[in-house]
CHARMM-style PDB file with segment names, atoms N, HN, CA, C and O in Angstrom:
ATOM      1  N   UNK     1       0.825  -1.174   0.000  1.00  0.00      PROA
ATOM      2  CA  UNK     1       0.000   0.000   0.000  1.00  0.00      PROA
ATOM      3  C   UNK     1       0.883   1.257   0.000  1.00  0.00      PROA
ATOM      4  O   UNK     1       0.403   2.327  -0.374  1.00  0.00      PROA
ATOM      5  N   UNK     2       1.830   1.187   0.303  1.00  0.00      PROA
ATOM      6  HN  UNK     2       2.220   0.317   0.607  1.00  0.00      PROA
ATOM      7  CA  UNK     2       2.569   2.406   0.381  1.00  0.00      PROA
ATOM      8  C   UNK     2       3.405   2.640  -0.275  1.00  0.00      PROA
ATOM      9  O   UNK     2       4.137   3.612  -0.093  1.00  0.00      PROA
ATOM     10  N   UNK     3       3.557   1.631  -1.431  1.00  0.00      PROA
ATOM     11  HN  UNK     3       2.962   0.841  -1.579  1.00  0.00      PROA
ATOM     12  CA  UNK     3       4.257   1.499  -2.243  1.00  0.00      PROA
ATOM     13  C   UNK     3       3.550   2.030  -3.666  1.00  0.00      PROA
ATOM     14  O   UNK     3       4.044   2.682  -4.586  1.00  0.00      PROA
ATOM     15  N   UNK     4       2.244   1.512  -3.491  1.00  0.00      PROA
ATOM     16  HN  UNK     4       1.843   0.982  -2.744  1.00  0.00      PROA
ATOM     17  CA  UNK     4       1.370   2.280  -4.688  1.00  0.00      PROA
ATOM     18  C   UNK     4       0.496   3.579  -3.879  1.00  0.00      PROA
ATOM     19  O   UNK     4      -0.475   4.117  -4.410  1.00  0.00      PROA
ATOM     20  N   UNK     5       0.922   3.898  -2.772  1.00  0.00      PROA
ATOM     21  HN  UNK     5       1.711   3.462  -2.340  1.00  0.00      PROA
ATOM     22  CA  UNK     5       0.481   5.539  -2.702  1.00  0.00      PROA
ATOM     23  C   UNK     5       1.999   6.292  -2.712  1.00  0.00      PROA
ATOM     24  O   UNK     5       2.068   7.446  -2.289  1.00  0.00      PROA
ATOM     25  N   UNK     6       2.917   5.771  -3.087  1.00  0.00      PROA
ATOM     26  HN  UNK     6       2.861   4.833  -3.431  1.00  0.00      PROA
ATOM     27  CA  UNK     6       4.095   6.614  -3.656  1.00  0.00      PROA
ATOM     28  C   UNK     6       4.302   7.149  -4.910  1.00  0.00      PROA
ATOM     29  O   UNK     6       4.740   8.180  -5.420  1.00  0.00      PROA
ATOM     30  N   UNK     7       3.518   5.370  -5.437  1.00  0.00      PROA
ATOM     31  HN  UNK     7       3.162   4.532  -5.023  1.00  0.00      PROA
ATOM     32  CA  UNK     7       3.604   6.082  -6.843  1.00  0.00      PROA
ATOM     33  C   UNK     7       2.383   6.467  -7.548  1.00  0.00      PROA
ATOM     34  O   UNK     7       2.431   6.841  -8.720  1.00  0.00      PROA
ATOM     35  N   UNK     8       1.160   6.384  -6.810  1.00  0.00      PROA
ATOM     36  HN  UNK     8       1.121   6.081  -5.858  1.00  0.00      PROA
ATOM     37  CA  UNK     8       0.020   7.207  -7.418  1.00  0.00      PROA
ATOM     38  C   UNK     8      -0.844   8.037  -6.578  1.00  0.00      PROA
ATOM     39  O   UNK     8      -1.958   8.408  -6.949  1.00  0.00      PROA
ATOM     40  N   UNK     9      -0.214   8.392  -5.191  1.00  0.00      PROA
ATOM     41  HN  UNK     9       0.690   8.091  -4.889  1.00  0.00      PROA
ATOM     42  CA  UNK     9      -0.926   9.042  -4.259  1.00  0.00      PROA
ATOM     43  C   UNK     9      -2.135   8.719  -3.786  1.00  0.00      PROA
ATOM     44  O   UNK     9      -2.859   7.852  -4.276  1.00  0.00      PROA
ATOM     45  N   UNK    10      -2.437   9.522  -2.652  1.00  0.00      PROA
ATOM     46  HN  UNK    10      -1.848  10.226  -2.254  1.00  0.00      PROA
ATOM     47  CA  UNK    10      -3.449   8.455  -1.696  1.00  0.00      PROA
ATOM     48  C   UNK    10      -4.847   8.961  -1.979  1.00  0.00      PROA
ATOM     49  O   UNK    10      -5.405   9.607  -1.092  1.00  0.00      PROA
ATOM     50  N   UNK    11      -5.651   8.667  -3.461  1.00  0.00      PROA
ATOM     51  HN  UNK    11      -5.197   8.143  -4.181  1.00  0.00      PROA
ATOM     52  CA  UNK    11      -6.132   8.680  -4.112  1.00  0.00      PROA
ATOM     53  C   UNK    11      -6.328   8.267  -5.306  1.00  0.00      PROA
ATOM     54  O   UNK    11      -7.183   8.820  -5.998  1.00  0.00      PROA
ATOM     55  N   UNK    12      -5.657   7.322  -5.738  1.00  0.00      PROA
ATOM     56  HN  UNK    12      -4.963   6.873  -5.175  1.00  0.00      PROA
ATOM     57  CA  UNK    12      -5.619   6.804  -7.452  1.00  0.00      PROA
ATOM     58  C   UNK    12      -6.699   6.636  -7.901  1.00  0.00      PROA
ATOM     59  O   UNK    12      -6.650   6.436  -9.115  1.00  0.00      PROA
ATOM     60  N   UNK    13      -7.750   6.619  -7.459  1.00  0.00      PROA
ATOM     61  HN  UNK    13      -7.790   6.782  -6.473  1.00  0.00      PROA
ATOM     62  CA  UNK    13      -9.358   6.269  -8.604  1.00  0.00      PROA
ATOM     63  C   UNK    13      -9.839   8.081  -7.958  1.00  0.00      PROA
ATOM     64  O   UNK    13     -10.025   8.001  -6.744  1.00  0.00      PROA
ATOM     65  N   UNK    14     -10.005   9.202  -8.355  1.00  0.00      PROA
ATOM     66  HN  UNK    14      -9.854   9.267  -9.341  1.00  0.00      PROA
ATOM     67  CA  UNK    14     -10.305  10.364  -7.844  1.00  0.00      PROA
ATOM     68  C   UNK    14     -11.190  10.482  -8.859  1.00  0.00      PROA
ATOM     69  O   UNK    14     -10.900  10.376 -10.051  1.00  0.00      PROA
ATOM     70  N   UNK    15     -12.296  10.706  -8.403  1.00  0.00      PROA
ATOM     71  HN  UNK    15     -12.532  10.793  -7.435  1.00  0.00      PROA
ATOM     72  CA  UNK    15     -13.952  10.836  -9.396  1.00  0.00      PROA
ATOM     73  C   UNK    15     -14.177  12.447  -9.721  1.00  0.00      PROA
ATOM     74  O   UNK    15     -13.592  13.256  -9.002  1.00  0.00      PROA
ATOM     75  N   UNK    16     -14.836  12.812 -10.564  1.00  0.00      PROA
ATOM     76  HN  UNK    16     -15.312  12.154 -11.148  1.00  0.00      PROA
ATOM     77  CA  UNK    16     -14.712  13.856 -10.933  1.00  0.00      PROA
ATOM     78  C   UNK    16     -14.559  14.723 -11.979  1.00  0.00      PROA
ATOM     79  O   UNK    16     -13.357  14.782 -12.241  1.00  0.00      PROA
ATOM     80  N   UNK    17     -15.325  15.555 -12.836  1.00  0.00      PROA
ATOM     81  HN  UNK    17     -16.301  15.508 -12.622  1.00  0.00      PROA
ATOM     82  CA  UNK    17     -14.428  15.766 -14.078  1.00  0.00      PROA
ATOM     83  C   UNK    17     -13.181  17.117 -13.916  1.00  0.00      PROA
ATOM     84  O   UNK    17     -12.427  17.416 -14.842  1.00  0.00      PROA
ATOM     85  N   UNK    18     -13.178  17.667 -12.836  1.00  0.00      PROA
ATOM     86  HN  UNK    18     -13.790  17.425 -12.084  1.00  0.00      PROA
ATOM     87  CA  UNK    18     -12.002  18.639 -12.579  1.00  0.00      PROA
ATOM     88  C   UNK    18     -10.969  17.614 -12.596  1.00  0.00      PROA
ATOM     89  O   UNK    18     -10.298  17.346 -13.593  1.00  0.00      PROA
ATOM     90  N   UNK    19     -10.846  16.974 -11.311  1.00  0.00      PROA
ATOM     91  HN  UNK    19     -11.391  17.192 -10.501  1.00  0.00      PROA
ATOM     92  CA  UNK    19      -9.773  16.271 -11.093  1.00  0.00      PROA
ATOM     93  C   UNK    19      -9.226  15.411 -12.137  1.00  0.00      PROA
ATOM     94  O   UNK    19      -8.110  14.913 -11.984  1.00  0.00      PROA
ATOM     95  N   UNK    20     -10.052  15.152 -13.390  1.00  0.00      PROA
ATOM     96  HN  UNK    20     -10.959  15.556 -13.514  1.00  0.00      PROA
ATOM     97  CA  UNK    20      -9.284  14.014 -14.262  1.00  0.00      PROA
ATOM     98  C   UNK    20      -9.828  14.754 -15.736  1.00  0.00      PROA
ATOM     99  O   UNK    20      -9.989  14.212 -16.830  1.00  0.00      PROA
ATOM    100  N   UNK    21     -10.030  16.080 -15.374  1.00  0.00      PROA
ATOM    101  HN  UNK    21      -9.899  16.520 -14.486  1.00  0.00      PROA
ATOM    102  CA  UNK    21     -10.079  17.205 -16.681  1.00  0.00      PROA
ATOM    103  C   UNK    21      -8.581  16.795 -17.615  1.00  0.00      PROA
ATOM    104  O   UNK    21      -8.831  16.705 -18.818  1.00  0.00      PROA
ATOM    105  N   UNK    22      -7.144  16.546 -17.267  1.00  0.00      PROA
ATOM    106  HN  UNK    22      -6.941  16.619 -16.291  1.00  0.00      PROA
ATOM    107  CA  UNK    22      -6.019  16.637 -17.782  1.00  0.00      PROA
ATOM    108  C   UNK    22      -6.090  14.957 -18.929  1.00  0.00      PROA
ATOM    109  O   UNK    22      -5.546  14.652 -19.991  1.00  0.00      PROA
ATOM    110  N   UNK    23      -7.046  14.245 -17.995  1.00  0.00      PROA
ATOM    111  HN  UNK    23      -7.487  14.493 -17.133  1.00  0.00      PROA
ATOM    112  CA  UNK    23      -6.896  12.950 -18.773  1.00  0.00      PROA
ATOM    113  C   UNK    23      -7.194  12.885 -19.938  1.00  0.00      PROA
ATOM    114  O   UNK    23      -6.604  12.362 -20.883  1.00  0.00      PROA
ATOM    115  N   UNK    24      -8.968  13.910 -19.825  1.00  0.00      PROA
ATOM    116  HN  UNK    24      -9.448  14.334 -19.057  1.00  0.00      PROA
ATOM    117  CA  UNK    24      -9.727  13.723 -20.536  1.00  0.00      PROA
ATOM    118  C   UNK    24      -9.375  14.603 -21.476  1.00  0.00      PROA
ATOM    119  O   UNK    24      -9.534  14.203 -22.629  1.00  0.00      PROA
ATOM    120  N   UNK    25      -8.806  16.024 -21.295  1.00  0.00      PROA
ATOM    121  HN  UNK    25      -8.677  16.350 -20.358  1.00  0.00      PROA
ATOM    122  CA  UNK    25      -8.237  16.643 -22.525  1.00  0.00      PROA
ATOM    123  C   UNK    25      -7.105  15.815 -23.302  1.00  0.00      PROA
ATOM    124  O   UNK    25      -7.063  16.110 -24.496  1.00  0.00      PROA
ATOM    125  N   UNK    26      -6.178  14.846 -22.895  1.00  0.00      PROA
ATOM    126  HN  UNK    26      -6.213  14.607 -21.925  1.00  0.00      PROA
ATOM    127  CA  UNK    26      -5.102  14.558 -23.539  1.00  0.00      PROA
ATOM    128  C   UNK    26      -5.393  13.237 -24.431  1.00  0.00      PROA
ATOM    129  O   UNK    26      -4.772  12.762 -25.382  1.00  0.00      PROA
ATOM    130  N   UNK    27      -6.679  12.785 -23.703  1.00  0.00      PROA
ATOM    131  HN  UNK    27      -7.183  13.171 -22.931  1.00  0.00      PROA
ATOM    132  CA  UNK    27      -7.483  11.923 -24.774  1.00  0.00      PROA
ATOM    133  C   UNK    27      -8.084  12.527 -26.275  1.00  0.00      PROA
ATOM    134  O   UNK    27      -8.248  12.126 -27.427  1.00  0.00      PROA
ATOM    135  N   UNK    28      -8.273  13.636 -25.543  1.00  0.00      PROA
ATOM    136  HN  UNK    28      -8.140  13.962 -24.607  1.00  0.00      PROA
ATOM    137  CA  UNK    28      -9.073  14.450 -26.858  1.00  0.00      PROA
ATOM    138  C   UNK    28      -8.062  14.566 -27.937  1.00  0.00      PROA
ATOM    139  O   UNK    28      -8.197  14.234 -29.115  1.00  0.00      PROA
ATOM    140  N   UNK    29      -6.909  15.148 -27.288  1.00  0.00      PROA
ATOM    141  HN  UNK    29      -6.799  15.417 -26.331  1.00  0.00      PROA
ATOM    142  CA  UNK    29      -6.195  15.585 -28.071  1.00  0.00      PROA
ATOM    143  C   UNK    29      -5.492  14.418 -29.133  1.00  0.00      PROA
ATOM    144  O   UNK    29      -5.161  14.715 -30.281  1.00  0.00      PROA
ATOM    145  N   UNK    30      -5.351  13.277 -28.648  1.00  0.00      PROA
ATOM    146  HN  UNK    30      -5.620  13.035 -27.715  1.00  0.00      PROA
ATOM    147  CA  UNK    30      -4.734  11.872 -28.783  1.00  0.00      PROA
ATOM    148  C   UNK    30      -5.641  11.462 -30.231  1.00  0.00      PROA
ATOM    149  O   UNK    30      -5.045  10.997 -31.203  1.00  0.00      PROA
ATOM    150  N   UNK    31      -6.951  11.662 -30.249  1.00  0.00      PROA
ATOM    151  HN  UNK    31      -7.436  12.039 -29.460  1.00  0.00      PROA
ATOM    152  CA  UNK    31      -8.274  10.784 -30.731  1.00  0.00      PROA
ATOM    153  C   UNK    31      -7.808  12.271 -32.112  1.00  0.00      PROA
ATOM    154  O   UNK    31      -7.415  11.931 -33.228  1.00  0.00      PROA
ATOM    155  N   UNK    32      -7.921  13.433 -31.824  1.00  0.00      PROA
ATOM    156  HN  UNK    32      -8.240  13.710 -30.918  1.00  0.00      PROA
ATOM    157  CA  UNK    32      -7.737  14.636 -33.004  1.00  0.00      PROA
ATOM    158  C   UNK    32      -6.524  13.853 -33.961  1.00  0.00      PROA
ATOM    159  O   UNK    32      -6.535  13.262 -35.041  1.00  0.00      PROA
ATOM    160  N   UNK    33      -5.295  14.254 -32.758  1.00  0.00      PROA
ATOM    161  HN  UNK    33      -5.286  14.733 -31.880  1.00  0.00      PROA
ATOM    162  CA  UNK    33      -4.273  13.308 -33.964  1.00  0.00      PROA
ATOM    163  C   UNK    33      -3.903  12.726 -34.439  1.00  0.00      PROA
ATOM    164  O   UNK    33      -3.100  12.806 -35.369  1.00  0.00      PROA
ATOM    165  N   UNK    34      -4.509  11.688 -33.810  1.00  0.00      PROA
ATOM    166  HN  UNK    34      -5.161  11.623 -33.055  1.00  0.00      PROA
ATOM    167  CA  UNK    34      -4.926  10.442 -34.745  1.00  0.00      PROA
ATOM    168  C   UNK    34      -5.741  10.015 -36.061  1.00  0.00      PROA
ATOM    169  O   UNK    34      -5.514   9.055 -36.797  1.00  0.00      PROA
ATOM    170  N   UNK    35      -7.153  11.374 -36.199  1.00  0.00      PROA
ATOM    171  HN  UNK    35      -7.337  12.154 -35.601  1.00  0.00      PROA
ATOM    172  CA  UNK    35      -7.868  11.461 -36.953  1.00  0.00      PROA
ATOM    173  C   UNK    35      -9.213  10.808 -36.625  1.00  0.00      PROA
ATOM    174  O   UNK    35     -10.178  10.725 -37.385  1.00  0.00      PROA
ATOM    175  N   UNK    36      -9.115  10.332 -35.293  1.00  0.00      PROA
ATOM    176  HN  UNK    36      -8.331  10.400 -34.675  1.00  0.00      PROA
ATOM    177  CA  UNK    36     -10.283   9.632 -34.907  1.00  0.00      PROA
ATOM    178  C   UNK    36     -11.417  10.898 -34.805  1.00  0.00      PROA
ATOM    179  O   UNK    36     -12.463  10.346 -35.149  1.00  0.00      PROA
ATOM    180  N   UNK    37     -11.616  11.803 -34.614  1.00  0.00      PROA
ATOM    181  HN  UNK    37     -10.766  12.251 -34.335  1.00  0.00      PROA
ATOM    182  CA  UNK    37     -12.637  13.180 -34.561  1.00  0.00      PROA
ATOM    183  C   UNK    37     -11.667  13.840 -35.541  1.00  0.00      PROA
ATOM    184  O   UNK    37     -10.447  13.711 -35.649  1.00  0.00      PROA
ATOM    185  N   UNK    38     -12.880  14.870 -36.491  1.00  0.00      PROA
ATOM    186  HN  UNK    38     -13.870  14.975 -36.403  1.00  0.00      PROA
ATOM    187  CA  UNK    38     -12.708  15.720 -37.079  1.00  0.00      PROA
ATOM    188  C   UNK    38     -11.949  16.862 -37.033  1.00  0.00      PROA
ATOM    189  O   UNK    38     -11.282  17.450 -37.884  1.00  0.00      PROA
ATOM    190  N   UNK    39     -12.274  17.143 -35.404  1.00  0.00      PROA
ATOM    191  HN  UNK    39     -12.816  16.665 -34.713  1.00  0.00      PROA
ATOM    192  CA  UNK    39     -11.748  18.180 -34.867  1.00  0.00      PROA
ATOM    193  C   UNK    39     -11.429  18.175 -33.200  1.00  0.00      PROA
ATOM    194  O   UNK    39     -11.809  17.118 -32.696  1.00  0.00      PROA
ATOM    195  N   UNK    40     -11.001  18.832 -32.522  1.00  0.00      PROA
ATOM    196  HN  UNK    40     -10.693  19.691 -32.931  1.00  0.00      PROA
ATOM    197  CA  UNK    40     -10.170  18.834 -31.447  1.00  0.00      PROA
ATOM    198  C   UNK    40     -11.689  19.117 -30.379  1.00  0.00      PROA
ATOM    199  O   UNK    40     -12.071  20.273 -30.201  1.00  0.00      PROA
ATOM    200  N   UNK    41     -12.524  17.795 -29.668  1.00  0.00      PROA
ATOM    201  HN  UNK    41     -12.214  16.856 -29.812  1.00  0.00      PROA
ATOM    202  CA  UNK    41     -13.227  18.252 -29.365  1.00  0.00      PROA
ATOM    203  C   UNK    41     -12.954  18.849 -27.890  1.00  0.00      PROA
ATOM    204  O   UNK    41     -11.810  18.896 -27.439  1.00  0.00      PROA
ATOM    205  N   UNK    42     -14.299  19.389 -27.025  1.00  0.00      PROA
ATOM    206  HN  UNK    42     -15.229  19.350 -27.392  1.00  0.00      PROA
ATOM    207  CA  UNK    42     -13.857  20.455 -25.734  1.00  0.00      PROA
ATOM    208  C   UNK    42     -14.240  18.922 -25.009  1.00  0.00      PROA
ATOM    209  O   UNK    42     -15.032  18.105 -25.479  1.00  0.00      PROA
ATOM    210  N   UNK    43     -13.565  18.798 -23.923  1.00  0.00      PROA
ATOM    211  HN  UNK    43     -12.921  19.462 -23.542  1.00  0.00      PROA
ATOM    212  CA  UNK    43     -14.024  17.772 -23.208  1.00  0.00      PROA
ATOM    213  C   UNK    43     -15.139  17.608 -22.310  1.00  0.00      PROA
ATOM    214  O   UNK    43     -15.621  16.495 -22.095  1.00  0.00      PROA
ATOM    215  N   UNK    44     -15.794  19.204 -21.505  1.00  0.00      PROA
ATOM    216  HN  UNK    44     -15.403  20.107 -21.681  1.00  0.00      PROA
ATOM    217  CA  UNK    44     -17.113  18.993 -20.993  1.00  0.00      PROA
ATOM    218  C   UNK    44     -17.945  18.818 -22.059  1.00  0.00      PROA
ATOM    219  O   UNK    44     -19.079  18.739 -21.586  1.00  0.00      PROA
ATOM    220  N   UNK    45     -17.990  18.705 -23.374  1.00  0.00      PROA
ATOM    221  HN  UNK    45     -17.069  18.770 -23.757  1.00  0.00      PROA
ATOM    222  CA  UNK    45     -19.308  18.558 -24.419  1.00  0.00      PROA
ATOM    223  C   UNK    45     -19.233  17.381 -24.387  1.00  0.00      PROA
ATOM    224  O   UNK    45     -20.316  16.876 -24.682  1.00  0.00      PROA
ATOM    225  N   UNK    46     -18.360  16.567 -24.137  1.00  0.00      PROA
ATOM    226  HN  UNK    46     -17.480  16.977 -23.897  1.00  0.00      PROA
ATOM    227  CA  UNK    46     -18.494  15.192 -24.294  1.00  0.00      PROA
ATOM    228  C   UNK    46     -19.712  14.134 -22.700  1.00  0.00      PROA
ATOM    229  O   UNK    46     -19.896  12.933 -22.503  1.00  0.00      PROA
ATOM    230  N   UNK    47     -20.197  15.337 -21.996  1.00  0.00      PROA
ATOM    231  HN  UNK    47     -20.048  16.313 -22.156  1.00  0.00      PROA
ATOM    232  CA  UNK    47     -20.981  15.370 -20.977  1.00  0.00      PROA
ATOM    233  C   UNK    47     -21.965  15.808 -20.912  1.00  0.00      PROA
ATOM    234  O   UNK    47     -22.012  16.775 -21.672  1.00  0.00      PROA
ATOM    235  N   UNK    48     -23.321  15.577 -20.152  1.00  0.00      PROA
ATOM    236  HN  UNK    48     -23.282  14.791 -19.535  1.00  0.00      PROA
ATOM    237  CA  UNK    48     -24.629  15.868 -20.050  1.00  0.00      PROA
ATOM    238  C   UNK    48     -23.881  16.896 -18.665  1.00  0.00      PROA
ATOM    239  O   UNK    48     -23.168  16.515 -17.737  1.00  0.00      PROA
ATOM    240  N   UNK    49     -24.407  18.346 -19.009  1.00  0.00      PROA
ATOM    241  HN  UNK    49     -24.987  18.655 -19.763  1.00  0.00      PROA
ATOM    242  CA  UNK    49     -24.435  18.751 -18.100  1.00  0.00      PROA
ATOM    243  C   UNK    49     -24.692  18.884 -16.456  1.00  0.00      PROA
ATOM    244  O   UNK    49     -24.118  19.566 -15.607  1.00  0.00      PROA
ATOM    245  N   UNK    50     -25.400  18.283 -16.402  1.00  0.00      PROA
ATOM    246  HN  UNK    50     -25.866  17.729 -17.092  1.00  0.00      PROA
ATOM    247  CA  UNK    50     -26.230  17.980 -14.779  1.00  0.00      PROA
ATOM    248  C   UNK    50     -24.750  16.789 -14.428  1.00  0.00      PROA
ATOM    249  O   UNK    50     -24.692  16.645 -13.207  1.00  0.00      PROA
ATOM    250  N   UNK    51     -23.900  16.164 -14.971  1.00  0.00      PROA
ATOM    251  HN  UNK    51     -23.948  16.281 -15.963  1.00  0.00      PROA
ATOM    252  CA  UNK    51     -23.355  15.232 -14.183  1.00  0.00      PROA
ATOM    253  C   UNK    51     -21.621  15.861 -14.417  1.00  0.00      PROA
ATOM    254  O   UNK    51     -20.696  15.074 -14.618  1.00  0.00      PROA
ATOM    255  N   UNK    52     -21.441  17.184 -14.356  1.00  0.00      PROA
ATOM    256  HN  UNK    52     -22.192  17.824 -14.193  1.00  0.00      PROA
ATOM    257  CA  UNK    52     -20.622  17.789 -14.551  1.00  0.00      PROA
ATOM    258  C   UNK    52     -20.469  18.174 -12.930  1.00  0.00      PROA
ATOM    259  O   UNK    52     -19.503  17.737 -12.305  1.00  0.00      PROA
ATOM    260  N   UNK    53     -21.554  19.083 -12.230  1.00  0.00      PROA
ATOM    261  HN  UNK    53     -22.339  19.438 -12.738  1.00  0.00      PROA
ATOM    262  CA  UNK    53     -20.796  19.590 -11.044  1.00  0.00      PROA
ATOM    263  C   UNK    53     -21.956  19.384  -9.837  1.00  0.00      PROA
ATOM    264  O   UNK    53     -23.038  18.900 -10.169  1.00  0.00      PROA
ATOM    265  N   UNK    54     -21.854  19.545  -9.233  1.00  0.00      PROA
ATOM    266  HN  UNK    54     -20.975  19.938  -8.964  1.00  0.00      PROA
ATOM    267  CA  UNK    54     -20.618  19.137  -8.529  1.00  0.00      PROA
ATOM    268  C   UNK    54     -19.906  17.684  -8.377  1.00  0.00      PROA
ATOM    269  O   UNK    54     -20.475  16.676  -8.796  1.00  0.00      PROA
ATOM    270  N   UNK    55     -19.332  17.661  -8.097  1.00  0.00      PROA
ATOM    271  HN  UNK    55     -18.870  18.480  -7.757  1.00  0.00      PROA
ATOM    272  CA  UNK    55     -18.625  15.847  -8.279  1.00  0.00      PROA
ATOM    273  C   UNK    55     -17.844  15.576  -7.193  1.00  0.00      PROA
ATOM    274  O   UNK    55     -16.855  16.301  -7.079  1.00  0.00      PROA
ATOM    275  N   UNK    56     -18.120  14.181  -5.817  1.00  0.00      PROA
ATOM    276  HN  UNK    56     -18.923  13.593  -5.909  1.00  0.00      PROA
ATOM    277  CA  UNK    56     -16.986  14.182  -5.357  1.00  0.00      PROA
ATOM    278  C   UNK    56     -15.834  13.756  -6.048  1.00  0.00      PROA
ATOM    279  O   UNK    56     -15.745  13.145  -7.113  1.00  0.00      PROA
ATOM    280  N   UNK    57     -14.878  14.216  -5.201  1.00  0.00      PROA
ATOM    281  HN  UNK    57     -14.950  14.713  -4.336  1.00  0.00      PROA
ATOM    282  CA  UNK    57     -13.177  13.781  -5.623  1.00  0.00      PROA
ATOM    283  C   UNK    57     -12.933  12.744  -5.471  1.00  0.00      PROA
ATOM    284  O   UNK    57     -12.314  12.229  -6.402  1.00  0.00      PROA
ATOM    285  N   UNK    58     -13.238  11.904  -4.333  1.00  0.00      PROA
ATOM    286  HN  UNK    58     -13.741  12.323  -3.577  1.00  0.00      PROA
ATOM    287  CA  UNK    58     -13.256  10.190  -4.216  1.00  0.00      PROA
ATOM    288  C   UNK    58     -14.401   9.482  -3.448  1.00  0.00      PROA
ATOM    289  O   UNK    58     -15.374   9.841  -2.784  1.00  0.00      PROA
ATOM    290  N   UNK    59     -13.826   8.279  -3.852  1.00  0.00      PROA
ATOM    291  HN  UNK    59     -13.036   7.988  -4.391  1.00  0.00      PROA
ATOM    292  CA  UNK    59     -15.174   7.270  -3.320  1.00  0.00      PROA
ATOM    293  C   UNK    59     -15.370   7.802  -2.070  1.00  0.00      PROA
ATOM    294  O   UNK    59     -16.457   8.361  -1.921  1.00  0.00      PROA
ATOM    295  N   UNK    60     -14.627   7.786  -1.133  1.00  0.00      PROA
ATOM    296  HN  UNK    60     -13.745   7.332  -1.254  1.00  0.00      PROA
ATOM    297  CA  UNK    60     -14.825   8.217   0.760  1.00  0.00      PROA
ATOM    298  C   UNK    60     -15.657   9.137   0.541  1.00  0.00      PROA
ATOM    299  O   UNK    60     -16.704   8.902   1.144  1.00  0.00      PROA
ATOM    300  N   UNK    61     -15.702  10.613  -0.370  1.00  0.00      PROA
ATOM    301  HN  UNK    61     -14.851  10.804  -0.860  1.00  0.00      PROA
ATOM    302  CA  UNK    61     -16.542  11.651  -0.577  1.00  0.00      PROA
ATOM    303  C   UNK    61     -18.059  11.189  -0.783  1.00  0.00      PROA
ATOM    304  O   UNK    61     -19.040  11.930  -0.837  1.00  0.00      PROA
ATOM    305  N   UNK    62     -18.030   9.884  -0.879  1.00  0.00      PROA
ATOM    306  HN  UNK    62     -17.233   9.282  -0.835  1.00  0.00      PROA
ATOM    307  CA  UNK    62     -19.801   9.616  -1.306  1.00  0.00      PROA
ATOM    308  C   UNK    62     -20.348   9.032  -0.475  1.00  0.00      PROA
ATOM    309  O   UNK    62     -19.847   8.053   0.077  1.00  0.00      PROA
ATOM    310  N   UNK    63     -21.615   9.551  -0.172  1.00  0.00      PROA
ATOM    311  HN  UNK    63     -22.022  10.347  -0.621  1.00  0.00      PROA
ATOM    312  CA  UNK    63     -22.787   8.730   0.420  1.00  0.00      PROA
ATOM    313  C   UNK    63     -23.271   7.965   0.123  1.00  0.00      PROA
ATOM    314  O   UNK    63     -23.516   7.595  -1.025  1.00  0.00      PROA
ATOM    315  N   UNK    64     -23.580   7.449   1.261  1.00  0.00      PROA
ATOM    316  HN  UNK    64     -23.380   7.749   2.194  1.00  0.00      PROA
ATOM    317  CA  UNK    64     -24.366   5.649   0.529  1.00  0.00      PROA
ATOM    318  C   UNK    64     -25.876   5.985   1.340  1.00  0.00      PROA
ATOM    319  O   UNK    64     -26.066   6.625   2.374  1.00  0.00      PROA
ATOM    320  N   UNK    65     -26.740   5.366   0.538  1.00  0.00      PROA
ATOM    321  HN  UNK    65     -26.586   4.846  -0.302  1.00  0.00      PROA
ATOM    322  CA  UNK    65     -28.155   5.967   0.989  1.00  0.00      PROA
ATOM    323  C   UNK    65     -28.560   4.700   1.771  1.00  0.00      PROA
ATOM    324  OT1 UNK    65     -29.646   4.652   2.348  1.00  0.00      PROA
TER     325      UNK     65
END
């Protein structure tokens, strides 16, 4: 355990689209230059608004009903 929170911090699954905004742009960008999309899309369009914000950051952040 402390060996993989060294190397991915004590959070590796972090929910969210802020927190994993960098992923999801470098996907975008990946899929453009590749030619897989036309064009360089924005990464919140690739989302229904309502499940954009707020978002917890990790599982511990969520309630269980």
């Amino acid at each position: 355990m402390e060996e993989q929170q060294s190397l991915l911090g004590p959070d590796p699954w972090v929910y969210g689209f802020e927190p994993n905004r960098h992923v999801l742009e470098t996907a975008a960008d990946y899929a453009y230059e590749q030619g897989l999309t036309t064009r360089r899309l924005e990464v919140r369009d690739l989302f229904a608004a309502s499940t954009l914000d707020p978002h917890p950051t990790s599982w511990t952040d969520r309630s269980v009903p």
